[in-house]
C-alpha positions in Angstrom: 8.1 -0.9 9.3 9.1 -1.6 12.9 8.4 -5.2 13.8 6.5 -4.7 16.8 4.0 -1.6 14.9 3.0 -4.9 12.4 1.5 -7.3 14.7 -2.1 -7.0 15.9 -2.7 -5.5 18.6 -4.6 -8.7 20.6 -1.7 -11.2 19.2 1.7 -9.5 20.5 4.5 -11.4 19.1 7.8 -11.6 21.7 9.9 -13.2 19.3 10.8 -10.8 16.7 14.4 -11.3 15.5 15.0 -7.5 15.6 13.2 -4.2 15.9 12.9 -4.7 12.0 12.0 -7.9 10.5 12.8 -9.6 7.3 9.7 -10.8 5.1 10.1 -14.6 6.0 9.2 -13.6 9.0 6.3 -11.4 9.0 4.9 -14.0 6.4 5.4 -17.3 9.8 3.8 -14.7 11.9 1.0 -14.2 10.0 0.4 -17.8 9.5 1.1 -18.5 13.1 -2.5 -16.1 14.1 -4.0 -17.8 11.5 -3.5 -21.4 12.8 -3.9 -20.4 16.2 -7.1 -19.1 15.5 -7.9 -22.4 13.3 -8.7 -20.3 10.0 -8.3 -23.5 7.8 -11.6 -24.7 8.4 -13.1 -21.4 6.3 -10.6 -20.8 3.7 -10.1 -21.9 0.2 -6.7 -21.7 -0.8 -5.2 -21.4 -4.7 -8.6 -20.4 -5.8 -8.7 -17.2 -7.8 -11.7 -15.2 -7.6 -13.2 -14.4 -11.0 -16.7 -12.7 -10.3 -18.6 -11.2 -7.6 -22.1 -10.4 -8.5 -25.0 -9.0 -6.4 -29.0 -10.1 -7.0 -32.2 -10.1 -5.3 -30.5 -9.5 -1.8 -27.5 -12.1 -2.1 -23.5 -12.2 -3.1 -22.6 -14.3 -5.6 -19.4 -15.0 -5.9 -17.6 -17.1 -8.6 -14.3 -18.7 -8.6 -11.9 -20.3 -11.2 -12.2 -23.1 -10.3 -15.6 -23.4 -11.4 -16.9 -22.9 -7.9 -20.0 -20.9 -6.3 -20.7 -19.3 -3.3 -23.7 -17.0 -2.3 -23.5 -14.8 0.9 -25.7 -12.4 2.8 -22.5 -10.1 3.3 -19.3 -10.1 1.5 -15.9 -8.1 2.6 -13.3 -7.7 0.2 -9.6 -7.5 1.7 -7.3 -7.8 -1.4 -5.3 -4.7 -0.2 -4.3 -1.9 -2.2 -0.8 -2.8 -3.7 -1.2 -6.6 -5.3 -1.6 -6.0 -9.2 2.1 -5.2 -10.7 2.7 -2.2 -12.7 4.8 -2.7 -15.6 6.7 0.3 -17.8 5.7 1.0 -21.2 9.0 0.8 -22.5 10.0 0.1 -26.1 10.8 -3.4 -27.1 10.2 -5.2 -23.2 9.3 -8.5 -24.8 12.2 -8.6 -27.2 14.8 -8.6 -23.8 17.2 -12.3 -24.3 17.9 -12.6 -20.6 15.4 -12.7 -18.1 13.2 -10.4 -16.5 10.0 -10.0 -14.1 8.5 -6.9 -11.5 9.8 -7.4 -8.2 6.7 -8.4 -6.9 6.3 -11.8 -9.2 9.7 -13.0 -8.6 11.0 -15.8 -10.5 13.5 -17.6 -7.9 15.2 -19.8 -10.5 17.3 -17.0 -11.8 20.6 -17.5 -10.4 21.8 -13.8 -9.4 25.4 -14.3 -8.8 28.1 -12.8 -11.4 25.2 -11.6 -13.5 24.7 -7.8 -14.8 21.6 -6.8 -13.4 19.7 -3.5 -14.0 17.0 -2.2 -11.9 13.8 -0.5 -13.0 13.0 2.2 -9.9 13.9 3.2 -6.7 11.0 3.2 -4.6 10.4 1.8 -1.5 10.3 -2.1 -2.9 13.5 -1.0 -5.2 15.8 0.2 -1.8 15.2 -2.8 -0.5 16.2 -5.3 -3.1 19.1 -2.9 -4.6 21.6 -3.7 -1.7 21.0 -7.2 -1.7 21.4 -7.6 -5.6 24.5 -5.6 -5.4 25.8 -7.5 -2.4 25.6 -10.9 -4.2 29.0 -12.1 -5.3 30.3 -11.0 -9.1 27.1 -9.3 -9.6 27.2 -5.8 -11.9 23.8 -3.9 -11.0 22.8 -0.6 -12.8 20.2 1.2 -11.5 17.7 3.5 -13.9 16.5 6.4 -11.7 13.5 8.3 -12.9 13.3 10.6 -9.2 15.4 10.2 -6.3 13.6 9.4 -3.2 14.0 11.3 -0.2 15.3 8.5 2.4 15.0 8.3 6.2 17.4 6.5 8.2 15.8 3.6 9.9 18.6 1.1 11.5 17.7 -2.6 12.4 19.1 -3.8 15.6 18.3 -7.3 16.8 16.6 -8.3 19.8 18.8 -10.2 22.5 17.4 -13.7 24.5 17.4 -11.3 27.4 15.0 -9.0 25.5 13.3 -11.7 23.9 12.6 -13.1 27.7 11.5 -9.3 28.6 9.0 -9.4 26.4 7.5 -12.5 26.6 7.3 -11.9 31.0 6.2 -8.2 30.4 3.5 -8.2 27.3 3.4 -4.2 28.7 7.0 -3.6 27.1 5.5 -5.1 23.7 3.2 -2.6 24.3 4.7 0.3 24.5 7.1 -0.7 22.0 4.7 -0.7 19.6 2.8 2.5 20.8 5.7 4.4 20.1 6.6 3.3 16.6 3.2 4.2 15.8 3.5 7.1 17.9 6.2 8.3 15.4 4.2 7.5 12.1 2.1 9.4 13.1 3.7 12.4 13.7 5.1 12.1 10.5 1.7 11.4 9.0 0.9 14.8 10.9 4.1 16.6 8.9 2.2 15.9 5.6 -1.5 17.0 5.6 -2.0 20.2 8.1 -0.7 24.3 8.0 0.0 24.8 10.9 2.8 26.5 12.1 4.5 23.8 14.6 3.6 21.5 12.3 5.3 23.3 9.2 8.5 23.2 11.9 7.9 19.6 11.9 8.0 19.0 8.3 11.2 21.1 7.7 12.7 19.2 10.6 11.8 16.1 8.6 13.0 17.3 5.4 16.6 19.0 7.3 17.1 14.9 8.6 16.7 13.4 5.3 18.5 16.0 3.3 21.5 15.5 6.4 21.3 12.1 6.1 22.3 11.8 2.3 24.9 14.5 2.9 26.0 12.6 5.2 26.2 9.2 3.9 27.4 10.3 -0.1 30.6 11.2 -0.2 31.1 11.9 -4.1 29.2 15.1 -5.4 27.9 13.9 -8.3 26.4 10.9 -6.8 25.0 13.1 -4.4 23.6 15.5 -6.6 21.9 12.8 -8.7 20.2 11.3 -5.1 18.9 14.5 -4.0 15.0 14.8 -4.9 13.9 18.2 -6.7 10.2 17.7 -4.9 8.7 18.5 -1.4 9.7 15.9 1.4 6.6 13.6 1.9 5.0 14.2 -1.8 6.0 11.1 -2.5 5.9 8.5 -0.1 9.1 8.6 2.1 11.3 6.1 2.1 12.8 4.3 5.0 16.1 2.5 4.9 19.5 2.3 6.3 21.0 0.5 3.1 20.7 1.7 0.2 22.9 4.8 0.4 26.3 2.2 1.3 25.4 0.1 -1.6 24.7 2.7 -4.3 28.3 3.5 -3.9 30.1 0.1 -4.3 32.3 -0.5 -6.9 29.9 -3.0 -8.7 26.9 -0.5 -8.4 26.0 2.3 -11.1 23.3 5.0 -11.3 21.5 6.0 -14.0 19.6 9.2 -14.5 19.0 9.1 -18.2 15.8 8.3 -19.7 15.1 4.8 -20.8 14.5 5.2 -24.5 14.1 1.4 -25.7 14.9 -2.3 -24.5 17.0 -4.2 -27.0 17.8 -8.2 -27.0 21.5 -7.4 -25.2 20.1 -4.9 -22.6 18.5 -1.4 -22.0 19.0 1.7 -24.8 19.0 5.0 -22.7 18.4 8.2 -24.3 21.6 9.5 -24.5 22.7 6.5 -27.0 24.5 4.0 -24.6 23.3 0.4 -24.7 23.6 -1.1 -20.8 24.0 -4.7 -21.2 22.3 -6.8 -19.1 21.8 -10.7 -18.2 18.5 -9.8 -16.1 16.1 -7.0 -15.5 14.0 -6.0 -12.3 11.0 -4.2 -12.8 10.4 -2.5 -9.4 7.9 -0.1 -11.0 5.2 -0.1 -8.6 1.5 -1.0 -8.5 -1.8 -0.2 -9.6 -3.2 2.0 -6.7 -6.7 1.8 -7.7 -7.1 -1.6 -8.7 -8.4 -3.0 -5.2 -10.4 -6.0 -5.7 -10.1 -5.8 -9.4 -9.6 -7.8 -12.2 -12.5 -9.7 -11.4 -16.0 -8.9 -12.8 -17.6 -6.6 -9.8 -21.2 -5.8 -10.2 -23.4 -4.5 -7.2 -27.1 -3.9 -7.3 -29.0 -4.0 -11.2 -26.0 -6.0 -12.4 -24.2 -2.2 -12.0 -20.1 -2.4 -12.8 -17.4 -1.5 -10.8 -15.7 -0.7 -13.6 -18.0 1.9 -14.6 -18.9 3.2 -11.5 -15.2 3.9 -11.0 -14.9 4.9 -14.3 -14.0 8.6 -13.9 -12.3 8.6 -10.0 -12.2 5.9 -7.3 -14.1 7.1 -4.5 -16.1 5.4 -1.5 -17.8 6.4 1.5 -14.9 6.4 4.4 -13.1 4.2 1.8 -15.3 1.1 2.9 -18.9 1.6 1.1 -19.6 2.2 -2.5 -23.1 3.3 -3.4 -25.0 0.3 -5.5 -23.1 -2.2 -3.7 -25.3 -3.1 -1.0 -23.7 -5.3 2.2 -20.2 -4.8 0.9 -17.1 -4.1 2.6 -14.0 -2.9 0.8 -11.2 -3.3 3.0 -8.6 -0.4 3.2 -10.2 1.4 -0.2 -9.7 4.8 -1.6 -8.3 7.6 0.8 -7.1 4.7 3.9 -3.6 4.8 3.5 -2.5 7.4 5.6 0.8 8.1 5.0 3.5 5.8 6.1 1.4 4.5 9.3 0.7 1.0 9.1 -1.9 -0.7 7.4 -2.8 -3.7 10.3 -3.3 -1.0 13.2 -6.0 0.5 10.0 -7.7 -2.4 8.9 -8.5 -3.3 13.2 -10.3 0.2 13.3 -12.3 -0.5 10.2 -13.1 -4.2 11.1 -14.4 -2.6 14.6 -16.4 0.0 12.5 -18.0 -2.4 10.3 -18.8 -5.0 12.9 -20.8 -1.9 14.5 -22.7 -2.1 11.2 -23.8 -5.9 11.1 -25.4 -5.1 14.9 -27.3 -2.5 13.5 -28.6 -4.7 10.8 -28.7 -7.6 12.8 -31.1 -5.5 15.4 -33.3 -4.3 12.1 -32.3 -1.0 11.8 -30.8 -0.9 8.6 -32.4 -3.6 5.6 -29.3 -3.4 3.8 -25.8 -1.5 4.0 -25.6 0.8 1.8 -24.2 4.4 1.6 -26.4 7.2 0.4 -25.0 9.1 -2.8 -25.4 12.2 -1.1 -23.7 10.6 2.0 -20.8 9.9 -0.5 -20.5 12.7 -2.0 -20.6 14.7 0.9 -17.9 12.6 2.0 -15.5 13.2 -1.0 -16.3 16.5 -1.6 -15.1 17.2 2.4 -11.3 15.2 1.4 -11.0 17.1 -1.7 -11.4 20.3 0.4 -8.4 19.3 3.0 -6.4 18.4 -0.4 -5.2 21.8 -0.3 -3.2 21.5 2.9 -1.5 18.6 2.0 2.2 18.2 0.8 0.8 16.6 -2.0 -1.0 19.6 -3.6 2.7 20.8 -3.8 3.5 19.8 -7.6 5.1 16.5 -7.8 3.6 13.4 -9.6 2.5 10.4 -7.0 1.0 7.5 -6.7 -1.1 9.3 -4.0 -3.1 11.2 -6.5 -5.2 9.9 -9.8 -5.7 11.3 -12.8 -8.5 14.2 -11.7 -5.8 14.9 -9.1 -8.4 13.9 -6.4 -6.4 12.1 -2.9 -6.0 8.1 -3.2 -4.9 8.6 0.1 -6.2 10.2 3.6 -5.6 14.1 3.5 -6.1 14.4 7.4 -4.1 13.6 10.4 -4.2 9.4 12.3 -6.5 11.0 14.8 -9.0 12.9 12.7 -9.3 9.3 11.0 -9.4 7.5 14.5 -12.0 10.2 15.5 -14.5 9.4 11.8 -14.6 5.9 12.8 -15.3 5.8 15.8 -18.9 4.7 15.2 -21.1 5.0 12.1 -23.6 7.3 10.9 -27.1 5.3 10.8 -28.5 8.2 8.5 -25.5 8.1 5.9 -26.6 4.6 5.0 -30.2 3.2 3.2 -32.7 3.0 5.6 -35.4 0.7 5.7 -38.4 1.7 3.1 -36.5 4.0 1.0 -37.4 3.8 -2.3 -34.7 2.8 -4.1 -34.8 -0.4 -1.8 -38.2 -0.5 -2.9 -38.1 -0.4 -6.4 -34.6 -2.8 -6.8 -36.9 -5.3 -5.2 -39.7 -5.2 -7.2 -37.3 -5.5 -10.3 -35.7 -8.3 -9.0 -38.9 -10.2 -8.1 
């Protein structure tokens, strides 16, 4: 993601490194707003929440390390991508070298001169692939279940003069960043809608990704193996500038055949060959629905998450979940929208729900709550723009569960911009209803 489109938009940063920045980074960034803004004083840190529990109008919420603490309100921003997805594969625990998903990374592996195989080629796995194969003496296979389809997205650093620029002109920060999410969501725009510049758009798109593996893969075979049998955009698009130079390096190997078993000396395709390896990467992904799961989540008459959710993950505009009064799930089902970023999304739902608390503060709402009909009504109108999506086109995505209902938003940035814009009083609880009535009376 381009530097600039991942800083908030009241906290410019002028001192990127390049228009792309590495993690360390973003992470001293982040940290930097949150001193700056003296967030210490109301956080606990290394302490694992293990239960949230609504009664008799208050939050609950339990930690492991033995704490509790009640709230009026509670928001819960854990994110969508934070618990690992391991492979079911055959024999994983009986691997002698070492081995963890790219997400729990276990820095005390040295990584030079050892044979490494890679699990995936997703967005996390084109990242960490030409690194791994650009450490000295390293062998690195890589198991490929789909090839991607990859978009060309150079880094170029940022000079002092720029750096200067940007600090004396916050306006070029600005617009810097405008445009980068300008082009998201254009590309956002390519995915979900029928309409015939649009459909010009897409195959644009799909023309500059397919040129740009032509382009950059020289041997057929290789080439062939790279190029995804799927519609552009039906999984999620990855951009990099990398990984195509490194997958062709003497020390780097594809593989396409299935992974039948994992043995102590390495992994057991299905064609017969053993691949022997010193370490394994699992870059396999994450559970999209998890959300603020694995704790014990239960809203109003001691009602679970777990079986509310039991069938399909769904929420009113992704943020309110019937039964689960004065609770605010950050960035739930159906907010990602496509590759834009995340931080310019979670500002328009902080501004949407901060609408909300006024109301309640000023009496017109008891409690937060969405309807069920509001919810449904709500669901029922994403499932019907499913249709016009790329991902109704056939492929198998993180983007749609089980019921093949959208995890994610099947609508263009500005019809989402336009929903939350300000809430709907009457799609929420409102004071005297009866099922505030008679939850009271049960709890008293």
């Amino acid at each position: 993601v381009p530097a600039h489109a991942y800083t908030y938009s009241w906290a410019y940063n002028p001192d990127w490194s390049g228009f792309i920045a590495p993690g360390d980074e973003i992470h001293r960034y982040f940290n930097k707003v949150f001193e700056e803004h003296d967030l210490q004083a109301c956080t606990r840190f290394n302490e694992a929440v293990t239960a949230c529990v609504y009664d008799a109008g208050k939050w609950t919420v339990s930690t492991a390390k033995g704490n509790t603490y009640t709230a009026d309100l509670l928001y819960a921003a854990t994110g969508m991508l934070h618990q690992p997805r391991l492979p079911d594969i055959e024999g994983m625990d009986s691997f002698a070298g070492s081995s963890f998903h790219s997400a729990r990374w276990d820095h005390s592996v040295a990584l030079a001169g050892k044979r490494i195989g890679v699990v995936g080629t997703g967005s996390s796995a084109t990242q960490l692939i030409p690194e791994l194969i650009n450490t000295p003496e390293t062998e690195v296979t890589v198991f490929q279940r789909s090839a991607q389809w990859l978009v060309k997205m150079a880094n170029r650093p940022y000079s002092e003069q720029q750096h200067q620029r940007f600090r004396e002109q916050p306006k070029l920060i600005e617009r810097t960043r405008n445009l980068s999410l300008k082009v998201f969501e254009y590309g956002t725009t390519a995915l979900v809608s029928n309409k015939l510049w649009i459909r010009m758009v897409h195959k644009l798109m799909a023309w500059n990704g397919k040129r740009y593996l032509n382009s950059s893969i020289k041997d057929p075979v290789l080439r062939e193996k790279l190029t995804p049998d799927y519609k552009f955009g039906c999984k999620r698009v990855v951009m990099n500038a990398t990984f195509y130079d490194a997958i062709q390096k003497p020390n780097a190997h594809l593989c396409t055949e299935h992974i039948d078993r994992i043995e102590p000396a390495g992994i057991r395709t299905k064609d017969g060959v053993l691949h022997e390896l010193d370490l394994i990467v699992y870059a396999t992904g994450f559970d999209p629905q998890a959300y603020m799961r694995p704790m014990e989540f239960r809203g109003r008459d001691a009602v679970s998450i777990d079986d509310v959710w039991k069938d399909t993950t769904k929420a009113y505009r992704s943020m309110f979940i019937p039964q689960f009064p004065n609770f605010f799930l950050m960035l739930g089902p159906n907010s990602p929208i496509g590759n834009y970023s995340v931080i310019a999304m979670s500002e328009i739902q902080t501004d949407y729900t901060l609408q909300l608390l006024a109301a309640w503060q000023r009496g017109e709402l008891d409690t937060i709550e969405a309807t069920q009909s509001a919810s449904d009504k709500w669901n029922a109108m994403l499932k019907s723009k499913m249709g016009n999506t790329v991902w109704s086109s056939g492929c198998n995505s993180w983007y749609l569960d089980a019921a093949g209902d959208p995890l994610t938003w099947p609508d263009t940035w500005a019809a989402w911009l336009a929903e939350h814009q300000a809430p709907h009083l009457q799609d929420f609880i409102q004071p005297g209803d009866d099922i505030v009535q008679a939850s009271a009376a049960r709890a008293a």
